[in-house]
Structure formats: C-alpha cells, structure tokens
C-alpha positions as CSV (number, residue, x, y, z in Angstrom):
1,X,157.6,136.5,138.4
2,X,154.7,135.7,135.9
3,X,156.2,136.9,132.1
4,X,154.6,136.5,129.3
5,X,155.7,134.3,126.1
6,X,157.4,137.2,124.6
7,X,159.9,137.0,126.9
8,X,161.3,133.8,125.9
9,X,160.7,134.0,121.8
10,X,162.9,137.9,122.9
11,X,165.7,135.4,124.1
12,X,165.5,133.2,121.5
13,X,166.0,135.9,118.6
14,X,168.8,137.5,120.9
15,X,170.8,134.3,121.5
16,X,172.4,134.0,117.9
17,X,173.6,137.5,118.0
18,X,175.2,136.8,121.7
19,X,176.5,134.0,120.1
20,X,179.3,135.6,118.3
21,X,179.8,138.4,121.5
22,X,182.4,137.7,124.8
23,X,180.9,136.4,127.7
24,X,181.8,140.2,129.3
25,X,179.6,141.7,126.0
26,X,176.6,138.8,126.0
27,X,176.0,139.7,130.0
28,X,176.1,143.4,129.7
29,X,173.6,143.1,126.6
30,X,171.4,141.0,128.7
31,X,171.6,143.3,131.6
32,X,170.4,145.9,129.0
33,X,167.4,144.0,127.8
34,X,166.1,143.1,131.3
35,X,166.4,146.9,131.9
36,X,164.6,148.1,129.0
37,X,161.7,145.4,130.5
38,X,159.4,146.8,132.5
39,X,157.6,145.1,135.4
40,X,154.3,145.5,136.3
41,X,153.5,145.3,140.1
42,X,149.6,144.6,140.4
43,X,148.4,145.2,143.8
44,X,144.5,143.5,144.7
45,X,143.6,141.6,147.4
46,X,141.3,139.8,145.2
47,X,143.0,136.4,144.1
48,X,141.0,135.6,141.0
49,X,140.7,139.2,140.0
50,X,144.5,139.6,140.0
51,X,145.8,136.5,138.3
52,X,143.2,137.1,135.4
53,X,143.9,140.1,134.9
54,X,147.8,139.5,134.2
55,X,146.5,136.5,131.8
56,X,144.8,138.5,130.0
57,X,147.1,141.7,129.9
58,X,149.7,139.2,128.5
59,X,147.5,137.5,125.8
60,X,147.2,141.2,124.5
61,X,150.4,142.3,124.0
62,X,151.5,143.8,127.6
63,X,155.7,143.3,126.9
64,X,156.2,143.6,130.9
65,X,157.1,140.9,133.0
66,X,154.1,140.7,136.5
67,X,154.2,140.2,139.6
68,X,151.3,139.9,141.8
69,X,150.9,141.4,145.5
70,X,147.9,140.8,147.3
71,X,149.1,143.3,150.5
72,X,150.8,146.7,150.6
73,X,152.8,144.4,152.8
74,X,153.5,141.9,150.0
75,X,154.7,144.7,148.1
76,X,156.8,146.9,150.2
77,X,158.6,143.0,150.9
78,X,159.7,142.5,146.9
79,X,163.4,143.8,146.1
80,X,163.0,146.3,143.4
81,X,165.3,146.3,140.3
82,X,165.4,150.4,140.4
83,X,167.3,149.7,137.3
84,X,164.3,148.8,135.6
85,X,161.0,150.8,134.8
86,X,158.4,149.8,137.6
87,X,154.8,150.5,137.4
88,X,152.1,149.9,140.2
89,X,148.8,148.8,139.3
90,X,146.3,149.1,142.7
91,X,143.3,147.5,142.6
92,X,139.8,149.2,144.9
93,X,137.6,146.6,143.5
94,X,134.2,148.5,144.6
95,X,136.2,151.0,146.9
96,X,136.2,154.7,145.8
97,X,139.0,156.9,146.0
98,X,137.0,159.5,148.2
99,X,136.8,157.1,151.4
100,X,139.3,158.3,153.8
101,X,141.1,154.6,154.4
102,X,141.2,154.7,151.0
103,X,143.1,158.2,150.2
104,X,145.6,157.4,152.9
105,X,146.4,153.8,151.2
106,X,147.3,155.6,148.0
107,X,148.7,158.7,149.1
108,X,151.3,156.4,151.0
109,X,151.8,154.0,148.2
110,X,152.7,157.1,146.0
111,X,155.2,158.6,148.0
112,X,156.6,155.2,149.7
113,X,157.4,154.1,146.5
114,X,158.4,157.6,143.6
115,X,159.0,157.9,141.4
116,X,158.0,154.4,140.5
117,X,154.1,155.7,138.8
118,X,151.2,154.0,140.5
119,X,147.6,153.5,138.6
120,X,144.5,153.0,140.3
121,X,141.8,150.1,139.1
122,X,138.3,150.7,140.1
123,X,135.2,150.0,139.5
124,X,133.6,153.4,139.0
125,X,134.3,155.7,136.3
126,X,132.8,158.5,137.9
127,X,134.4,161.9,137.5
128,X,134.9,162.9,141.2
129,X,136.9,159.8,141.8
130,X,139.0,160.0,138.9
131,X,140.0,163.5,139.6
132,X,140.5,162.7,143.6
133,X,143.2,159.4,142.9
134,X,145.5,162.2,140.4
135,X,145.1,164.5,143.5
136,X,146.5,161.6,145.5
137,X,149.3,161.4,143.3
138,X,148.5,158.9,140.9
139,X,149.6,158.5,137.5
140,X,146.3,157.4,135.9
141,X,142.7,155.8,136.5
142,X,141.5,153.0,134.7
143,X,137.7,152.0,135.1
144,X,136.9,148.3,135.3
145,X,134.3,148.7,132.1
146,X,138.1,149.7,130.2
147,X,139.4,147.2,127.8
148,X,142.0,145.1,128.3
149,X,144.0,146.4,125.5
150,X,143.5,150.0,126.7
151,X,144.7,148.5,130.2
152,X,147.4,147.7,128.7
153,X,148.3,151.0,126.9
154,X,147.4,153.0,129.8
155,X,150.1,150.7,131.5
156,X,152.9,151.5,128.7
157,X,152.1,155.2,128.6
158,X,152.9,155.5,133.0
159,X,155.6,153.8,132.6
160,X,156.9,156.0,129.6
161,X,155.7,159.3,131.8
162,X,152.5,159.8,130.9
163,X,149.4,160.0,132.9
164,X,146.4,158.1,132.0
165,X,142.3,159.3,132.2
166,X,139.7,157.8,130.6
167,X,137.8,159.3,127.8
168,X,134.9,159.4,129.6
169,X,135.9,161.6,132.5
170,X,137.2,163.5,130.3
171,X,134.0,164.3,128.2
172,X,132.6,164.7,131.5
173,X,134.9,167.3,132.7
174,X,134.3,169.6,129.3
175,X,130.3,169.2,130.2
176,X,131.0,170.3,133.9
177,X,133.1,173.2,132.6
178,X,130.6,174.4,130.1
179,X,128.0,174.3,132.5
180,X,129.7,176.0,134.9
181,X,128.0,179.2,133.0
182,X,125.1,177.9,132.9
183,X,122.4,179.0,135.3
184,X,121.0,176.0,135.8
185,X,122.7,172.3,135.2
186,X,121.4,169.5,133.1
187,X,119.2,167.8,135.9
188,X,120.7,164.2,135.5
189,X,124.6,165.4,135.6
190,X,124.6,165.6,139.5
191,X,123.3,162.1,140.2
192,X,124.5,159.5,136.9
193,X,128.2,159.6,135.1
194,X,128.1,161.2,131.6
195,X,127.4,156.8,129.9
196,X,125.1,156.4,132.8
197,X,123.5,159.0,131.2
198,X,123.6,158.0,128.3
199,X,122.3,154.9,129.0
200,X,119.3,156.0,130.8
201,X,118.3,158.0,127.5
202,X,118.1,154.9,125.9
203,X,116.4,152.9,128.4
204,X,113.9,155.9,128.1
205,X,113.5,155.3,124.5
206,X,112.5,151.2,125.2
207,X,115.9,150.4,123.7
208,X,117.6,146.6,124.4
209,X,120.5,145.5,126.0
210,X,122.0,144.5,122.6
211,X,121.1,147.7,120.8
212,X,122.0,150.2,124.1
213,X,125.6,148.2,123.4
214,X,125.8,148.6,119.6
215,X,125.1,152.2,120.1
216,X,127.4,153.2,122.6
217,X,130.1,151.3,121.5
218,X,130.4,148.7,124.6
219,X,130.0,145.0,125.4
220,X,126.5,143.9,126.4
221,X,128.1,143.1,130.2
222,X,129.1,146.3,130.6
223,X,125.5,148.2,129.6
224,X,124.0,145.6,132.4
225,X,126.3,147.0,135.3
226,X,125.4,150.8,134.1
227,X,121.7,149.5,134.0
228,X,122.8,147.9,137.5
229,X,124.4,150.7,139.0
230,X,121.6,153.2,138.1
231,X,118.9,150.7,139.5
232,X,120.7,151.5,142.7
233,X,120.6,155.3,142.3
234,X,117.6,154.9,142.2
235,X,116.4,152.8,144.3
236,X,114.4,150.5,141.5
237,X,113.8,146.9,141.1
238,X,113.6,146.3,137.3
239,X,114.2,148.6,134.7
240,X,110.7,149.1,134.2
241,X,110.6,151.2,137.5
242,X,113.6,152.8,136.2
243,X,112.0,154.0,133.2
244,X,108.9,155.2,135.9
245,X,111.1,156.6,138.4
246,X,113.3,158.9,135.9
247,X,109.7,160.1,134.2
248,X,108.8,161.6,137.5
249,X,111.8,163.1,138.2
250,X,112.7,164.7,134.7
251,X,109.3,164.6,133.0
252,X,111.0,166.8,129.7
C-alpha cells in the first residue's frame, strides 16, 4: 500500500506512549489507530493518471493510506480490512456517466462493494452527469478542473458520510430550477455548462487567457480546456471563429 509520510511521523509520536503500555495494550492501541485510518482505493486504468494523483493527494494533506487498482478486477482481488473506513475513487478519464457500459460499471461497483462510498472522477463537470453517477449510487462527483485539496476533502467528507457535488453543478441546478418558470431558457444553458458559459462571455468581450483566469477564479490550464471543450461544441478552429460562431447564434 502507498501511505503517505504522516503515517510514519503518527508512529513515531505514538511509540513513547506504547512504551510504557503491555504488549496486550500497545497491539490493541495500534489495532485502533490502523482502524481509525482510512484507505483510499483509487480505481483508473490510466497508469500515470493514478499514481499522480495519490502523489499529490498525499503532498496535501490526504491522512489515508492508497492503494491503486487499474481493473474492477484488481479490485474486487484486494482483501478488505472492513474494520477500517474504505472509500472508492473511480476514474472515467473522458467517459461520461450517461454511456450505458458506463452506468452498469458503476452501478455494480456500488452495490458489489456497500456500504464502502464510491466517488466518481471525470472529466466533465457537466450537470446531467453529475446528477446521473448519484442516481447510480455514488457518493460524490469530483470534476478533473477540482483542486487537489478539494479532492482531497471531498475524499474525507465520503468517508465521514457525506456526499460530495461540486459547486458548480450546484449553481447550475438553482439556474435550471429558476428557469423552469421561465417561458423561454437562457439560449446558451442547453448547449455549454454554467463556467463554459461563463467563459464564452468573456471570450466575447476579447478577454485573455490570464485575465478569463483571474476573473473566474481558476488556473490558466483549466480556462484552455473550457476554451477547448467549447471549440468542439462548436465545431470552431481558433477562438476567433468561436467569438464568430456564438455572434450568429446569439446576436444579443
């Protein structure tokens, strides 16, 4: 199992006090800190994906010990501690949680494996596909734009019961309720995510990469895969087209 450094220095500050404790005391009080550790059971059959993601979930803070699975094979293979909090992390990469292959993967994986909470990673933040993996049974959705550190919370809070969404679906779901009385819907709500849209009013405006970021609050990387993403929506070439495209189809 891949553990962080915490791990050890946790050890370290126990030993003294086991120190002065039976042998039948300092096992039973180590039996009760591996089961107050959690472990995190990443699923992704992407190799690099998978291990950097645990190296960086550890560098911030994640107090879980890892183990990587690149199969539901893999997984359903591992001897689970049910003694100890588990917590599934399942990767779709560029998969969506409407494609049939997908919804019977997770589906399975959440009922093959309660109570244990499983989490879907993807890359789309889109509302419809949030909404569809906590129909599936899943205990959260975390977008690939998320921070680490908000991985890594959204991690904590499953395995403490909770159920994670991003804010951004969430923002998205009050527009989708308000205009449900509405007679008719904001034009680009059926065809961009609520930062795609966001985004696209600023490319609109002529505004950079750098300042589109500062604005919204994200990293320069993650404005170029909305820019990206809407390119493809679209069916442009350059953002120039974008800008072209969008003024024929909403002119106001």
């Amino acid at each position: 199992m891949h553990s962080g450094t915490w791990r050890k220095d946790s050890r370290e500050n126990f030993a003294p006090v086991l120190g002065y404790l039976s042998k039948e005391s300092q096992d039973q009080a180590s039996k009760s800190l591996d089961a107050e550790t959690g472990v995190l059971l990443l699923l992704d059959s992407r190799a690099l994906q998978r291990e950097c993601l645990i190296e960086c979930l550890v560098a911030h803070g994640l107090e879980m010990e890892t183990v990587p699975c690149s199969t539901a094979s893999e997984l359903r293979s591992l001897k689970l501690d049910t003694s100890r909090k588990n917590v599934i992390l399942y990767g779709l990469g560029n998969r969506k949680t409407t494609e049939p292959a997908v919804v019977g993967e997770l589906t399975a994986l959440v009922q093959e494996f309660a109570p244990i909470p499983v989490l879907v990673l993807a890359e789309s933040e889109e509302l419809v596909y949030v909404v569809k993996a906590l129909e599936c049974g899943a205990k959260g959705y975390i977008p690939e734009s998320t921070r680490i550190s908000v991985c890594a919370e959204a991690i904590n809070l499953a395995m403490a019961g909770g159920v994670y969404v991003p804010a951004t679906s969430i923002l998205s779901m009050k527009k989708a309720i308000v205009q449900g009385g509405e007679s008719e819907p904001a034009p680009l709500s059926g065809m961009f995510t609520q930062r795609q849209q966001e985004v696209i009013m600023a490319l609109r405006r002529g505004k950079a990469n750098k300042i589109i970021a500062y604005e919204l609050n994200l990293r320069e990387s993650t404005v170029k895969v909305h820019i990206r993403n809407i390119m493809k929506k679209l069916k442009a070439t350059n953002r120039t087209e974008v800008a072209y495209k969008l003024s024929e189809m909403f002119p106001n």
